[in-house]
MITOR-951326 format. One line per field, with one value per residue: residue in one letter; residue number from 1; x, z negated, y of N, C-alpha, C, O in turn. Coordinates in Angstrom, 1 decimal, always signed. Layout:
REM residues N
res: a, ...
n: NUM, ...
nc1: X, ...
nc3: Z, ...
nc2: Y, ...
cac1: X, ...
cac3: Z, ...
cac2: Y, ...
cc1: X, ...
cc3: Z, ...
cc2: Y, ...
oc1: X, ...
oc3: Z, ...
oc2: Y, ...
***
This chain:
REM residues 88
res: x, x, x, x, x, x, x, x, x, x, x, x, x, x, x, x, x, x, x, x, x, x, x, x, x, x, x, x, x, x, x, x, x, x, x, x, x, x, x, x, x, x, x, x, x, x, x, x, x, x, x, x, x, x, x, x, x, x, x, x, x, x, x, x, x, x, x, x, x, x, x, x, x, x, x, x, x, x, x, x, x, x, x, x, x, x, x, x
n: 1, 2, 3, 4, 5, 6, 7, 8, 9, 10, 11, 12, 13, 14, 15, 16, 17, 18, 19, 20, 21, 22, 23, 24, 25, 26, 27, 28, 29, 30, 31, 32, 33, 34, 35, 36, 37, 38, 39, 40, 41, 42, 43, 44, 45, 46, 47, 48, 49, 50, 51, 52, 53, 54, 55, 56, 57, 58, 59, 60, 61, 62, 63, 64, 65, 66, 67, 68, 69, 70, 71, 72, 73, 74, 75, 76, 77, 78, 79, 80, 81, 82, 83, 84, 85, 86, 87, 88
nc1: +74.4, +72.4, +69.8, +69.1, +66.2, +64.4, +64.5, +61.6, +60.3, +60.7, +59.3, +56.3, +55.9, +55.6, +53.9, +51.5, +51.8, +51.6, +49.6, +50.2, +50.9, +51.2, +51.4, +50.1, +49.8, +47.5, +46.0, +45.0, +44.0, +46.0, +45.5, +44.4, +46.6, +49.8, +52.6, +53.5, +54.3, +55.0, +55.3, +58.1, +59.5, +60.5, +63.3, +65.7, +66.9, +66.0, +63.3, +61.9, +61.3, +59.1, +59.1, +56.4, +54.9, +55.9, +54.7, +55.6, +58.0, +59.9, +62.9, +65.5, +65.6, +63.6, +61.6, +62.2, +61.8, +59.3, +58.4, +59.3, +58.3, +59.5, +61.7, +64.1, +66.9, +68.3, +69.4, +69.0, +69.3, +69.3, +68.5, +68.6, +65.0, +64.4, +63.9, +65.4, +65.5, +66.6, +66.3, +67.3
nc3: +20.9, +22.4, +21.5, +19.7, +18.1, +20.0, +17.6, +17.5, +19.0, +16.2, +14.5, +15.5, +15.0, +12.6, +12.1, +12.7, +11.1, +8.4, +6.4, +6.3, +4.5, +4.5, +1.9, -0.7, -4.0, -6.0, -4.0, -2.7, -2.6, -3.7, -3.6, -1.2, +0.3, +1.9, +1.9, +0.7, +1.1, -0.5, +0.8, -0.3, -0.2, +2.6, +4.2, +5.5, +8.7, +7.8, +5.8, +3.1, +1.3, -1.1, -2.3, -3.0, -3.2, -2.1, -1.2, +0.2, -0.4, +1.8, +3.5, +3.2, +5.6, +7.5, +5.9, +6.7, +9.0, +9.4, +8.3, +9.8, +12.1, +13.9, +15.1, +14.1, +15.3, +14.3, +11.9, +8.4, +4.9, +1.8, -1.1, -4.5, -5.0, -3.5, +0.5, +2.3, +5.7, +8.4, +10.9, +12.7
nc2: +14.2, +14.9, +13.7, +14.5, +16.9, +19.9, +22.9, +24.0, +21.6, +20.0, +21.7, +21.6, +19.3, +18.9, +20.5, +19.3, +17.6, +18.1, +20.5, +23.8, +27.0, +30.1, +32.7, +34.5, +33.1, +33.8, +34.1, +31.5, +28.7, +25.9, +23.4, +22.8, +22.7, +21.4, +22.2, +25.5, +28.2, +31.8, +35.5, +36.8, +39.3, +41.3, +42.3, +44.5, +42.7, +40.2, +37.9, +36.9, +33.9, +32.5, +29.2, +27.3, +25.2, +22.2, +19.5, +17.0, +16.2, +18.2, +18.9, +21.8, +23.2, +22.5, +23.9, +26.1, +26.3, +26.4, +28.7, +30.3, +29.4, +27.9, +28.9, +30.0, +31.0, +33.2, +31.7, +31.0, +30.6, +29.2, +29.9, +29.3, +28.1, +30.2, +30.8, +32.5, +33.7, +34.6, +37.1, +39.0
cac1: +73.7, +71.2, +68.9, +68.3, +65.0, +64.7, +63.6, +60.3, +59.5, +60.7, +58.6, +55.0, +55.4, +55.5, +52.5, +50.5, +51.5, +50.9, +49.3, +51.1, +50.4, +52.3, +50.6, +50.1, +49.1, +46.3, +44.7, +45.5, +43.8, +47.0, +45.0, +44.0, +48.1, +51.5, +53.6, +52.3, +55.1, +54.6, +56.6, +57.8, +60.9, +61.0, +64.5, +66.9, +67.0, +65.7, +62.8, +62.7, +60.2, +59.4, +58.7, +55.4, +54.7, +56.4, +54.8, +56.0, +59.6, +61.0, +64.3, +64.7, +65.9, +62.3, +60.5, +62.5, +60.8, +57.4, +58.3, +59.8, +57.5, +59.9, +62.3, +65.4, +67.4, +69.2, +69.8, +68.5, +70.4, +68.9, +68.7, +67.2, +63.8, +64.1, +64.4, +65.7, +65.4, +67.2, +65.5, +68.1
cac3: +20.7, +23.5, +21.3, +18.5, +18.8, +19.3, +16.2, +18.1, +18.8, +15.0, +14.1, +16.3, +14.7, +11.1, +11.5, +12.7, +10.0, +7.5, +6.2, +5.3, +4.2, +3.4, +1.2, -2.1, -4.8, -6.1, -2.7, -1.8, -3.3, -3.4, -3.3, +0.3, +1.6, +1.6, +1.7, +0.2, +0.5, -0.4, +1.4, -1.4, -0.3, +3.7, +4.2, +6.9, +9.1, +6.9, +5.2, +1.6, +0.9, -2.1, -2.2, -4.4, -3.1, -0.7, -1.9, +1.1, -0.1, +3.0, +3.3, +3.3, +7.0, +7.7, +5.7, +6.8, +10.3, +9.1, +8.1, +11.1, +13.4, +14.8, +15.6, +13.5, +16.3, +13.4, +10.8, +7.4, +3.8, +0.5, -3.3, -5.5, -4.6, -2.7, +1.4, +3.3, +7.0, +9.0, +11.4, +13.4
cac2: +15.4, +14.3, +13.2, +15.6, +17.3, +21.4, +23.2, +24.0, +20.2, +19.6, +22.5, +21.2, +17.9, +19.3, +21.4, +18.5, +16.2, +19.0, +21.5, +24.7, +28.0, +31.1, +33.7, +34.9, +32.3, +34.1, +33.8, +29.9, +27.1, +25.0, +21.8, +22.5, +22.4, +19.8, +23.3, +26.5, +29.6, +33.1, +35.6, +38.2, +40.3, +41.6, +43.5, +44.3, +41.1, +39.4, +37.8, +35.6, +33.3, +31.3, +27.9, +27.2, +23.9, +21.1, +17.7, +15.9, +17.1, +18.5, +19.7, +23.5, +23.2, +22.0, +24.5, +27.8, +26.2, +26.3, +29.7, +31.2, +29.3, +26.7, +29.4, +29.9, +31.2, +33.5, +30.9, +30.8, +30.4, +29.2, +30.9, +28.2, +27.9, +31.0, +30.3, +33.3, +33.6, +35.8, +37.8, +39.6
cc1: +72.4, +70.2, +68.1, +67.1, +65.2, +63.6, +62.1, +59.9, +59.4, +58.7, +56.6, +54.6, +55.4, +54.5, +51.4, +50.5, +50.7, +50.6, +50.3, +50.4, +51.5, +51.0, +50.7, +49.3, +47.7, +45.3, +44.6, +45.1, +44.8, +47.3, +44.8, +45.5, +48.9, +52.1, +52.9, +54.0, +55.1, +56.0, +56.9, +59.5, +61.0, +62.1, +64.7, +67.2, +67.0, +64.3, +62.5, +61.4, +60.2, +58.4, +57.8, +54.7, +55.1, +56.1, +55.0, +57.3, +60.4, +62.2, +63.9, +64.5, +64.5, +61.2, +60.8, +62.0, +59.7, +57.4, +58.7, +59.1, +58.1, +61.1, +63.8, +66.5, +69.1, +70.1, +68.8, +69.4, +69.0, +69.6, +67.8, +66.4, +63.1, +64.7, +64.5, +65.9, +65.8, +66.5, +66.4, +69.7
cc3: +21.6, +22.8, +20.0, +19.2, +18.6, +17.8, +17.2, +18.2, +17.1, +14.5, +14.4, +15.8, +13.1, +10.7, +11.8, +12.1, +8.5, +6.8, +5.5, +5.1, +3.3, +3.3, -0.5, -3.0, -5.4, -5.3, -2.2, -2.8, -3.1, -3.3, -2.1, +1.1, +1.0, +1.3, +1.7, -0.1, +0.0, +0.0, +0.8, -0.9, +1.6, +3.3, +5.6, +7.6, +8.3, +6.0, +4.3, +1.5, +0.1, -2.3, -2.9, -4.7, -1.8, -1.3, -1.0, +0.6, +0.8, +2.5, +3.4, +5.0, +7.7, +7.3, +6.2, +8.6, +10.2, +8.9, +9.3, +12.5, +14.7, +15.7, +15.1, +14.0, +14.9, +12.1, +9.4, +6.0, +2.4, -0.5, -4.4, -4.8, -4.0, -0.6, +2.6, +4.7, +7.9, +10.1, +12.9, +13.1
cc2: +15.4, +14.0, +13.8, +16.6, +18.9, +21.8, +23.3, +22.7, +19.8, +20.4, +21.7, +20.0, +18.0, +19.8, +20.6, +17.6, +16.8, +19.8, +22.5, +25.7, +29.0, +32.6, +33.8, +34.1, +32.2, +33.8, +32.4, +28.9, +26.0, +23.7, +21.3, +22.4, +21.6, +20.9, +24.1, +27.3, +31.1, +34.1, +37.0, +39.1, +40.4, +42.5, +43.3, +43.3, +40.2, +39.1, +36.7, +35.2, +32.2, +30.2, +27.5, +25.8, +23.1, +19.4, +16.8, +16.2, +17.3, +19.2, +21.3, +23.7, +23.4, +22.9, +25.7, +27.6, +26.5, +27.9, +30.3, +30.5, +29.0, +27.9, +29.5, +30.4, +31.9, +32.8, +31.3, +30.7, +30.0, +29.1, +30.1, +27.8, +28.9, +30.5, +32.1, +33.1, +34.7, +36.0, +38.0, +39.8
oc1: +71.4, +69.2, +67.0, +66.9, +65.9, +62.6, +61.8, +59.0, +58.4, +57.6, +55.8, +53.5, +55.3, +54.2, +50.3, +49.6, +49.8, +51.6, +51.0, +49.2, +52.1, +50.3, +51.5, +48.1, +47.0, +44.2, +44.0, +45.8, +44.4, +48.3, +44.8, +45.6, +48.9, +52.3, +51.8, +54.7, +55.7, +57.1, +56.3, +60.4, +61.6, +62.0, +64.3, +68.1, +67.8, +64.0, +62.8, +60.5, +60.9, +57.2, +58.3, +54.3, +54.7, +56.8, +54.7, +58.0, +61.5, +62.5, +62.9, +63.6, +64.2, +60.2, +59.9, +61.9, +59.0, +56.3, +57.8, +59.2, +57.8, +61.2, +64.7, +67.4, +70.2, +71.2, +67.8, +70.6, +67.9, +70.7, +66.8, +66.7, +61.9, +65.8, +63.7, +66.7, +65.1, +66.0, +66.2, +70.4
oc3: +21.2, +23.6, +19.4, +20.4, +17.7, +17.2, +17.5, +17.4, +16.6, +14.3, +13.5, +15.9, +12.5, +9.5, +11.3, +12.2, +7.7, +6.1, +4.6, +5.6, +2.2, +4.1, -1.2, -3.0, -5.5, -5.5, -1.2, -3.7, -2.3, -3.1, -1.8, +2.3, -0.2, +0.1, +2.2, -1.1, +1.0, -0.3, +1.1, -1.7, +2.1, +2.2, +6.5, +7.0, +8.1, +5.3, +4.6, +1.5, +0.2, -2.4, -3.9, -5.7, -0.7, -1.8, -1.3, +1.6, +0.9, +1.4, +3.5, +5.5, +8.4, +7.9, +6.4, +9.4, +11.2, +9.3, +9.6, +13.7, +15.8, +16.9, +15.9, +13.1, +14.7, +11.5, +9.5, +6.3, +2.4, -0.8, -4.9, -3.9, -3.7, -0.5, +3.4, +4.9, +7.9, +10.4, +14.0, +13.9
oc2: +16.0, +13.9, +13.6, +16.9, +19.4, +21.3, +22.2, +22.5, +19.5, +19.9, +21.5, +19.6, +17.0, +19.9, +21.0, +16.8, +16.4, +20.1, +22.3, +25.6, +28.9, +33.2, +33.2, +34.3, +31.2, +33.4, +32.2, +28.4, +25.1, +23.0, +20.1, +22.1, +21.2, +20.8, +24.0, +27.1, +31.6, +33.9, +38.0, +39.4, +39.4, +43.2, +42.5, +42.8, +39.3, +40.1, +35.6, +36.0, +31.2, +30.3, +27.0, +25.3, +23.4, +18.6, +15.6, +16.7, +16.7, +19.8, +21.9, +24.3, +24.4, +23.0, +26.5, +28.6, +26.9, +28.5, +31.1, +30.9, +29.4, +27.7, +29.1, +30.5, +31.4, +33.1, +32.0, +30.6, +30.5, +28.6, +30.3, +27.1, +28.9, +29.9, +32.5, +32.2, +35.8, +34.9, +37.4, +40.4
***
């Protein structure tokens, strides 16, 4: 176990390999990022975000970091190509 990295280190070394972006398609030239999510449903501890482009194919593990900004602390679950992230 000593040698696994924290989500935060994972996280710092994913945003400098590359680019992401979460937002609404309409607004995102999807040529300028590697990951491109938009984030369509906040609830109750919880917010869902769908996957619009990962051309490096990360795991989800990896993107619900990118999304939660290397935090995760609550966990996460994925719905298809939906990546929920729990909050609280």
């Amino acid at each position: 176990m000593g040698n696994e990295k924290s989500n935060y280190e994972t996280y710092k070394e994913l945003m400098e390999k590359y680019k992401f972006k979460i937002g609404r398609p309409s607004e995102i030239n999807m040529d300028d990022y590697d990951v491109v999510v938009s984030c369509n449903n906040v609830g109750y501890a919880h917010v869902k975000y769908t996957v619009l482009k990962n051309a490096p194919n990360l795991i989800d593990r990896e993107i619900a970091l990118l999304c939660d900004g290397g935090n995760l602390c609550f966990g996460y679950r994925v719905e298809g190509n939906t990546i929920c992230v729990y909050t609280d």
